[in-house]
C-alpha positions as CSV (number, residue, x, y, z in Angstrom):
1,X,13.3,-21.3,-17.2
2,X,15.8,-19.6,-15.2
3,X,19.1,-21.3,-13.2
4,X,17.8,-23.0,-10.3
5,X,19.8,-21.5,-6.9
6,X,21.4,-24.2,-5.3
7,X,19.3,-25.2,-2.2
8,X,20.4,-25.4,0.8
9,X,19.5,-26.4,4.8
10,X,17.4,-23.2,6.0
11,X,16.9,-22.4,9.3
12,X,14.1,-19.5,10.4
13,X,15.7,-17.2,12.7
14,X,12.2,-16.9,14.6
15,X,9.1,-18.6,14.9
16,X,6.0,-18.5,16.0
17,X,4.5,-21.4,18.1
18,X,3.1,-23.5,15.3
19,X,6.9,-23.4,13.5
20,X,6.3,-20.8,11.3
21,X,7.8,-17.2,10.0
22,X,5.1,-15.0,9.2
23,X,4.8,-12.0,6.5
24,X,2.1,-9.7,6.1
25,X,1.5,-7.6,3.4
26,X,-0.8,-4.5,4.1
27,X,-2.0,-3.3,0.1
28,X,-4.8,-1.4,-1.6
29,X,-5.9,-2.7,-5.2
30,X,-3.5,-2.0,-7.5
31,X,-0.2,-2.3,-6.3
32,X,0.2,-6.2,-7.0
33,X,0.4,-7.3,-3.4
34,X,-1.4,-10.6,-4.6
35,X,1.0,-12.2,-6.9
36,X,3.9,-10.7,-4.6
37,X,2.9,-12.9,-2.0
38,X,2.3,-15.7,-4.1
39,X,5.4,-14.9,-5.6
40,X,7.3,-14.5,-2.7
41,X,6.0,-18.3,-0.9
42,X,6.3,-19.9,-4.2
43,X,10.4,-18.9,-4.1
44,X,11.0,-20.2,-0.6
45,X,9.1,-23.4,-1.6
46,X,10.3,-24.0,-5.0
47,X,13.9,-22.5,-4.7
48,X,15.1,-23.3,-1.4
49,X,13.3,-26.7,0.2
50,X,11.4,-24.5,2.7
51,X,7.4,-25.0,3.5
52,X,4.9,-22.5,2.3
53,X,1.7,-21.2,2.2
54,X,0.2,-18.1,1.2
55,X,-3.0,-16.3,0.0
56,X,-5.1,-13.2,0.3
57,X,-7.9,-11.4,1.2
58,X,-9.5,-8.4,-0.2
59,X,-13.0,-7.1,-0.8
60,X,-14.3,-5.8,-4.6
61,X,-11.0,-5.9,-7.1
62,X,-10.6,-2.5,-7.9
63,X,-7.2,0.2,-7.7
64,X,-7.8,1.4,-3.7
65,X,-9.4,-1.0,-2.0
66,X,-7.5,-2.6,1.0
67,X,-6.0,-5.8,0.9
68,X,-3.7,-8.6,2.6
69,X,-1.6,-10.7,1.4
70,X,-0.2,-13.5,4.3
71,X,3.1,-15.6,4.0
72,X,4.3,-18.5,6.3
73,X,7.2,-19.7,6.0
74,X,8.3,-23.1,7.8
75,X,11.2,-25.4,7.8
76,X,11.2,-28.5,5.7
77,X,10.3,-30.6,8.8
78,X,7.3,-28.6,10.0
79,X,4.5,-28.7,7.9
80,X,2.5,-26.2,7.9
81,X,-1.3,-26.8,9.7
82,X,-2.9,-23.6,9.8
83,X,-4.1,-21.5,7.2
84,X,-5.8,-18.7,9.0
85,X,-4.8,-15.2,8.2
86,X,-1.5,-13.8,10.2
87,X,-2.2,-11.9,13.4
88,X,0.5,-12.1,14.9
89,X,3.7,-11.2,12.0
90,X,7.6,-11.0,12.1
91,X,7.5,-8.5,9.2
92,X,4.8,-6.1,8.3
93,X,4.7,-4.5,4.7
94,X,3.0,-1.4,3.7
95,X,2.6,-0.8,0.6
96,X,1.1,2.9,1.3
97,X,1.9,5.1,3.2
98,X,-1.7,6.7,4.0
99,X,-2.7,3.1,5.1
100,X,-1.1,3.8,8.6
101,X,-4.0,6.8,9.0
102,X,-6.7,4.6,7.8
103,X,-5.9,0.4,8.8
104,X,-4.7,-1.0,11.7
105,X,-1.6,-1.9,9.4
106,X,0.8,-3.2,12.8
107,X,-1.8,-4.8,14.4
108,X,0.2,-8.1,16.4
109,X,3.1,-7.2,15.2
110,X,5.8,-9.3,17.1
111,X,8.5,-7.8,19.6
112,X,11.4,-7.5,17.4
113,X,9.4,-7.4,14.5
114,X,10.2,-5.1,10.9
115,X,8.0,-3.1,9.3
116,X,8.8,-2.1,5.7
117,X,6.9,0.9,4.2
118,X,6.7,2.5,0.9
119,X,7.2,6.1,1.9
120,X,10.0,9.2,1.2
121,X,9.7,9.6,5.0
122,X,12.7,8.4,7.2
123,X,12.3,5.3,9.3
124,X,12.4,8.0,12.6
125,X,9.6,9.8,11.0
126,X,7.6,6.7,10.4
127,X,8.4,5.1,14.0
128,X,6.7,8.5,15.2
129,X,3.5,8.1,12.8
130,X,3.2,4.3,14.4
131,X,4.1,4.6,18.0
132,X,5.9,1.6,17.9
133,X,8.9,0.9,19.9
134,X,11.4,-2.3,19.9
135,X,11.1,-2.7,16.3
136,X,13.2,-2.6,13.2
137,X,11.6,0.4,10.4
138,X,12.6,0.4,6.9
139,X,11.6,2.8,4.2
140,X,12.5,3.2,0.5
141,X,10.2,5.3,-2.1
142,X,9.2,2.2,-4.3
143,X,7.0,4.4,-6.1
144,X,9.8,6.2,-7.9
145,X,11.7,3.1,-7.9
146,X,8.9,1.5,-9.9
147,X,8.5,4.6,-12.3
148,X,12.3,5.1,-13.1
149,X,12.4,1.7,-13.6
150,X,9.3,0.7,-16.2
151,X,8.2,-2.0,-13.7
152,X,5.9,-1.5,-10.2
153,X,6.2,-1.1,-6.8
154,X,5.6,-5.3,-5.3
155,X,9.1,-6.0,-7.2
156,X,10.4,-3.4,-5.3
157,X,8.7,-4.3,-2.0
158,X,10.1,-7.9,-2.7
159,X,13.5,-6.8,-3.0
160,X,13.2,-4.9,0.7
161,X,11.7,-8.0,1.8
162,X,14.4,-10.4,0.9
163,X,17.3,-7.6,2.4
164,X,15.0,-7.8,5.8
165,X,14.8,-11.6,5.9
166,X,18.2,-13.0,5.3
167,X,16.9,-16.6,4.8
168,X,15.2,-15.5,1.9
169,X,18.2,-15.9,-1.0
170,X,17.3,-12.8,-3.4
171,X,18.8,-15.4,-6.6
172,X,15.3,-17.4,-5.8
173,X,13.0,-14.7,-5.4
174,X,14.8,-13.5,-9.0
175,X,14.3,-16.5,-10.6
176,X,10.8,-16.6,-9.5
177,X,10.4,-13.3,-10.9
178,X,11.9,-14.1,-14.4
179,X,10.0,-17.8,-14.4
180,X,6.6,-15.6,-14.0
181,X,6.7,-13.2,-16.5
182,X,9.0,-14.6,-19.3
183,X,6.3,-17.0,-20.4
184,X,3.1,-14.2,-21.2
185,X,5.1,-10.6,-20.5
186,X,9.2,-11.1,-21.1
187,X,9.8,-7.7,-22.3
188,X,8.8,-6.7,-18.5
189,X,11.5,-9.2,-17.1
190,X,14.7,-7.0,-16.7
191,X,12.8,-4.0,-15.5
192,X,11.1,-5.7,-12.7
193,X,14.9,-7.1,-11.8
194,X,16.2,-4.2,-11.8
195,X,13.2,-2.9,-9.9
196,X,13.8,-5.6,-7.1
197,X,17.8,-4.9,-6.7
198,X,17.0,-1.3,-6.0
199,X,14.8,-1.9,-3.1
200,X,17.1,-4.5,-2.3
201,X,19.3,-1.7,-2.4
202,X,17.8,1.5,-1.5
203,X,15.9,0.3,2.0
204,X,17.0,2.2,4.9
205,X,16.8,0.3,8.0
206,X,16.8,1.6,11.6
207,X,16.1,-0.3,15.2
208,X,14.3,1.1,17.6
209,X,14.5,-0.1,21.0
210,X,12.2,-0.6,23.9
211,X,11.9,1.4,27.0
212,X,11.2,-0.6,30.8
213,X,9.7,-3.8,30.6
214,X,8.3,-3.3,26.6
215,X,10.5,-5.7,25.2
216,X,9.0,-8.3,26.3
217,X,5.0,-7.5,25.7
218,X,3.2,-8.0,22.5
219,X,1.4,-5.9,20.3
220,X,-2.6,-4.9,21.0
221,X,-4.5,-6.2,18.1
222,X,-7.4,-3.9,17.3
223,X,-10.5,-5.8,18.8
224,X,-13.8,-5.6,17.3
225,X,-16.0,-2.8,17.7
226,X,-19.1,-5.1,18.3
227,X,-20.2,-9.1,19.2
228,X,-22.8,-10.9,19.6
229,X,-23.5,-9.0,23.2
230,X,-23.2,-5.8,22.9
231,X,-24.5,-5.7,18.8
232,X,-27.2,-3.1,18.7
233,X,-30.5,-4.4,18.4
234,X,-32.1,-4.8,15.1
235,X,-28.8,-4.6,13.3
236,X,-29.0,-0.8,13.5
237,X,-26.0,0.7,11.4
238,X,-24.5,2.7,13.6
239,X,-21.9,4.8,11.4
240,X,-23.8,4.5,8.0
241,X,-21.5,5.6,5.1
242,X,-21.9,8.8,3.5
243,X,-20.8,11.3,0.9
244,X,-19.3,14.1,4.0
245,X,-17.2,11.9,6.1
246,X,-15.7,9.4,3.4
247,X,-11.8,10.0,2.2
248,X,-10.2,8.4,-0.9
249,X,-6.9,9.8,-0.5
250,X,-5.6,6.5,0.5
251,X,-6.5,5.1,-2.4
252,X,-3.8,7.4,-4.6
253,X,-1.4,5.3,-5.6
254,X,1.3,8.0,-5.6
255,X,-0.4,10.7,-8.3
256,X,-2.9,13.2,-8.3
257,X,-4.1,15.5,-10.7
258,X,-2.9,19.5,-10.2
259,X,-4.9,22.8,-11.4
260,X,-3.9,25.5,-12.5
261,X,-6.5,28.2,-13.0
262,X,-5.1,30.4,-15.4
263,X,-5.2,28.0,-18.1
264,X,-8.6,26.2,-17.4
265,X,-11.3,27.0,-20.0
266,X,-14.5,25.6,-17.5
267,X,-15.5,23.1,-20.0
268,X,-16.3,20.5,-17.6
269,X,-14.9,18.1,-18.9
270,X,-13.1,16.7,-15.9
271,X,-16.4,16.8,-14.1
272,X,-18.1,14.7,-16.6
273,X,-15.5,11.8,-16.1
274,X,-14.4,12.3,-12.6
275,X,-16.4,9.0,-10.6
276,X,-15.8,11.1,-7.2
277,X,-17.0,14.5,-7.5
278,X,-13.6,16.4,-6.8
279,X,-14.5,19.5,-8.4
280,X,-16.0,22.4,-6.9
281,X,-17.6,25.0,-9.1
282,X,-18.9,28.4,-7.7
283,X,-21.3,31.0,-9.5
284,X,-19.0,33.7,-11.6
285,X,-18.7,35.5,-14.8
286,X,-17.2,33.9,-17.6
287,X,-14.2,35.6,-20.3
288,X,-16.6,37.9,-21.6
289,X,-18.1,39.0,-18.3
290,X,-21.5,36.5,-19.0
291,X,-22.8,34.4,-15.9
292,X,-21.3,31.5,-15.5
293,X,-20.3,28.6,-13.3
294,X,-16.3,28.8,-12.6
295,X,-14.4,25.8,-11.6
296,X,-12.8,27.1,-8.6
297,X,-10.2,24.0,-7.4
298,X,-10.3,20.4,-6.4
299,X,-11.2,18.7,-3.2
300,X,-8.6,15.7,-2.5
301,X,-10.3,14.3,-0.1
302,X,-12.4,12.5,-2.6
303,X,-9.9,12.0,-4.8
304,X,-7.9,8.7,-5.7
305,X,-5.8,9.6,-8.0
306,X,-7.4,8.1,-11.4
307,X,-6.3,10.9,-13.4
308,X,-9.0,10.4,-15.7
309,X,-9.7,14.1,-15.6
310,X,-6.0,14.9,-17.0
311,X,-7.2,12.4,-19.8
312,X,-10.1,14.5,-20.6
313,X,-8.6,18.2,-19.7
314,X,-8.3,19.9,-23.6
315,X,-6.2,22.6,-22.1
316,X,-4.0,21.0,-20.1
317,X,-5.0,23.2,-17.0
318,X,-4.9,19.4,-15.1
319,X,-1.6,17.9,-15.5
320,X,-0.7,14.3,-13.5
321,X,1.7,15.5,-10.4
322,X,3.6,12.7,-8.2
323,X,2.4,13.6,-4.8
324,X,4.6,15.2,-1.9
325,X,3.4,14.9,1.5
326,X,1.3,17.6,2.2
327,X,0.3,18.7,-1.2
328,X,-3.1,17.8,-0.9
329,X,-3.8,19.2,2.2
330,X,-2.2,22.3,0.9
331,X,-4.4,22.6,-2.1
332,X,-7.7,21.3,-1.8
333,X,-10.9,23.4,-2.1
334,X,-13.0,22.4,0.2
335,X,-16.9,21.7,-0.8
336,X,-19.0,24.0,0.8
337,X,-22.3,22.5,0.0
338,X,-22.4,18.6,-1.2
339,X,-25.7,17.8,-2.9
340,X,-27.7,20.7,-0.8
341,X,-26.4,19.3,2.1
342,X,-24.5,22.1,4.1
343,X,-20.8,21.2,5.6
């Protein structure tokens, strides 16, 4: 059990009209944004005398798939009465980037508010991406953060966290952090420390303020596309999914796999394993000038980043490649059929 930080009298430096200081953490499967949350409430609760609550919500557990994680935080003479998920946050963070093209991820963010995001971008380049003015942006890349330092990227996003809200005393979210893992995983303990004081460290912060009468108006929240008056009769889906229009690239969790023609053998073994179909193949002529089917690139937009197919690749003509922004776009072979369907 690690030292216990002396507690002391907290005080919130906001809150919201039931008392409370609200986090939101805006995830896909994969990236730990559960136990960061629980992680995060259990600190201020156990470590420093303040009220808590936290939990999640998320769909099928599986690497991609969105998820929340919600944090309140009150002092320790407000209890806490509501447990309905946050709407209205102080901080926002996103754990990926692509999740600002494909969730409402600032949705009720609060005048003044932060939003922290896992990104190489600058906090001026995100702030254009959202739209968002009379709020505080902070980016770090937790991703290499995470890699350089053997751990993953919610110890980073807790140590960003803790720099953004000063109540927060970083020596209790550490001890938390040590108290979870030593018992089943202590050879992961000083990794995911380390991991937490560089995005403690490393998160650049940058206020931007609000032009005329902004200041003082809330954040739209998305409304629903649909209620009970204006649902379609007969519970008609309107926007069915389907193989054309669906994208995975969110769901990369900060590698793809790259190609590289010159070495690739057409074995198909990446197609065999590959749960997406990424690969597109076109009629050619094999090495000794025979008919055959050529795999001619990858399209990214189904892609999310598994790797499996550099698992499989004999040749090494797939190799694992950290994604820069733009890469995909860049080099994706697009499909011009998909299961006789034309594009």
């Amino acid at each position: 059990m690690a030292a216990t930080p002396t507690q002391r009298a907290v005080r919130l430096p906001v809150k919201d009209e039931h008392g409370c200081f609200n986090i939101r953490l805006e995830s896909i499967g994969g990236y730990g944004a559960n136990i960061a949350g629980k992680m995060l409430a259990e600190a201020g609760v156990l470590y420093q005398g303040l009220n808590g609550s936290n939990f999640s919500s998320y769909g099928s557990e599986k690497k991609g798939s969105p998820v929340k994680a919600f944090i309140r935080f009150a002092e320790p003479d407000t209890p806490i009465r509501i447990s309905s998920p946050i709407e209205e946050p102080h901080i926002v963070c996103i754990f990926h980037e692509a999740l600002i093209r494909t969730q409402p991820v600032v949705d009720g963010l609060l005048p003044g508010g932060v939003v922290i995001v896992n990104t190489r971008k600058t906090p001026a380049e995100i702030q254009k991406m959202l739209g968002l003015e009379d709020v505080t942006i902070g980016t770090f890349d937790a991703m290499t953060i995470a890699v350089e330092t053997g751990s993953r990227v919610n110890m980073a996003v807790l140590g960003a966290i803790a720099r953004v809200a000063e109540f927060l005393d970083p020596d209790a979210i550490k001890a938390m952090i040590t108290d979870t893992f030593t018992k089943k995983y202590p050879k992961t303990v000083p990794g995911n420390l380390r991991c937490f004081d560089r995005g403690y460290e490393e998160i650049q912060l940058e206020y931007f303020g609000a032009s005329g009468d902004n200041k003082a108006e809330g954040r739209k929240r998305t409304a629903a596309a649909y209620g009970y008056q204006n649902m379609p009769i007969g519970g008609v889906i309107v926007n069915p999914g389907n193989m054309a229009s669906k994208d995975l690239s969110a769901s990369r969790q900060g590698f793809l796999p790259s190609f590289n023609r010159e070495t690739c053998i057409d074995c198909a073994q990446c197609d065999m394993v590959c749960p997406d179909y990424c690969f597109v193949w076109e009629q050619g002529v094999d090495k000794r000038g025979r008919p055959a089917m050529v795999l001619k690139g990858i399209d990214y937009q189904y892609c999310k980043g598994c790797l499996k197919c550099v698992e499989a690749c004999p040749t090494d003509a797939l190799q694992d490649l950290r994604e820069e922004d733009g890469y995909a776009a860049a080099h994706t072979v697009r499909h011009t059929k998909l299961f006789g369907l034309g594009r």
